[in-house]
N, C-alpha and C positions, 0 to 999 in steps of 0.2 A: 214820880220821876224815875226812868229808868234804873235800874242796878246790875251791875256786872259780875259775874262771879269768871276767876280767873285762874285756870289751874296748871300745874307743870305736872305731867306725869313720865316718869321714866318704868316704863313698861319693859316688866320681864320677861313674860308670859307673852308673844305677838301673836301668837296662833290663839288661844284662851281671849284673849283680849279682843281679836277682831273675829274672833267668829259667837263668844260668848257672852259679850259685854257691850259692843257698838251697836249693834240690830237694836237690843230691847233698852239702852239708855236711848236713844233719838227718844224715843215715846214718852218715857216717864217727863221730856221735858212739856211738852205740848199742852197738859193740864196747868198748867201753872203760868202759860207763855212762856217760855222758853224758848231761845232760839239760837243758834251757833253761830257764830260773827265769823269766826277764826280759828281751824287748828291746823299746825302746822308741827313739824318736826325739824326744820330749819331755822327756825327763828333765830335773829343775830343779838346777841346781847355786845350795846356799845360802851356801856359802863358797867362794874359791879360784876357781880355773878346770881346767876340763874339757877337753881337745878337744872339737872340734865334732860332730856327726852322731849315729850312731845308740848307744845305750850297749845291750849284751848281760852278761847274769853266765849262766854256765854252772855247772852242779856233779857233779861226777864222787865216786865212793868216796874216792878219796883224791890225795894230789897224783901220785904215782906215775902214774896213773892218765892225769891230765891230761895231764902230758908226755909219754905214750907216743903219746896220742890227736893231741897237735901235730908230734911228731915224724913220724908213720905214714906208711905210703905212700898210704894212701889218702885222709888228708889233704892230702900234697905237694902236688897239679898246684892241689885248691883253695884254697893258703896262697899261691902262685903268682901264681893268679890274683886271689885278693884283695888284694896288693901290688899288682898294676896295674891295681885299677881302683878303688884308695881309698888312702888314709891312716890307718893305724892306729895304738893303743896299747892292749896287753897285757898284763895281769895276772895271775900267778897266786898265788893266796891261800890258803894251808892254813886248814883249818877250827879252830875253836876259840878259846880266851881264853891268851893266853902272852903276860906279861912280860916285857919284855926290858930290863935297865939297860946 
């Protein structure tokens, strides 16, 4: 079943970030399926609060999948580097409808 991983990054860094960091993540997601649903820098929060910045959902095969692709090495240097040049928060969300009491 698919899995979602779902991140808010508020990016310090715009020039590091999109010349340093977008090119060589697209790749690392591809080994693993990975694929980009959505990112955006507009998104509307209509309840609650959000962090700030840019909102990404990503969707892999399944959550297995996802974690292997955050953990990887060839994610490492750009997980890295995107700790230093923004503020994040990460989501990962199995796919589907589950009840939980």
């Amino acid at each position: 079943m698919s899995a979602y991983v779902i991140a808010f990054v508020d990016i310090h860094d715009h020039a590091r970030f999109a010349q340093d960091y977008i090119p060589l993540y697209i790749s690392t997601l591809e080994p693993f399926g990975g694929n980009i649903v959505a990112v955006s820098d507009k998104a509307t929060t209509m309840e609650g609060s959000v962090p700030p910045g840019r909102t990404i959902l990503l969707e892999f095969p399944d959550l297995d999948s996802a974690r292997q692709w955050y953990a990887s090495d060839g994610y490492a240097p750009l997980l890295a580097l995107r700790k230093s040049i923004s503020t994040s928060s990460v989501v990962f969300l199995p796919g589907g409808f589950t009840l939980h009491n």
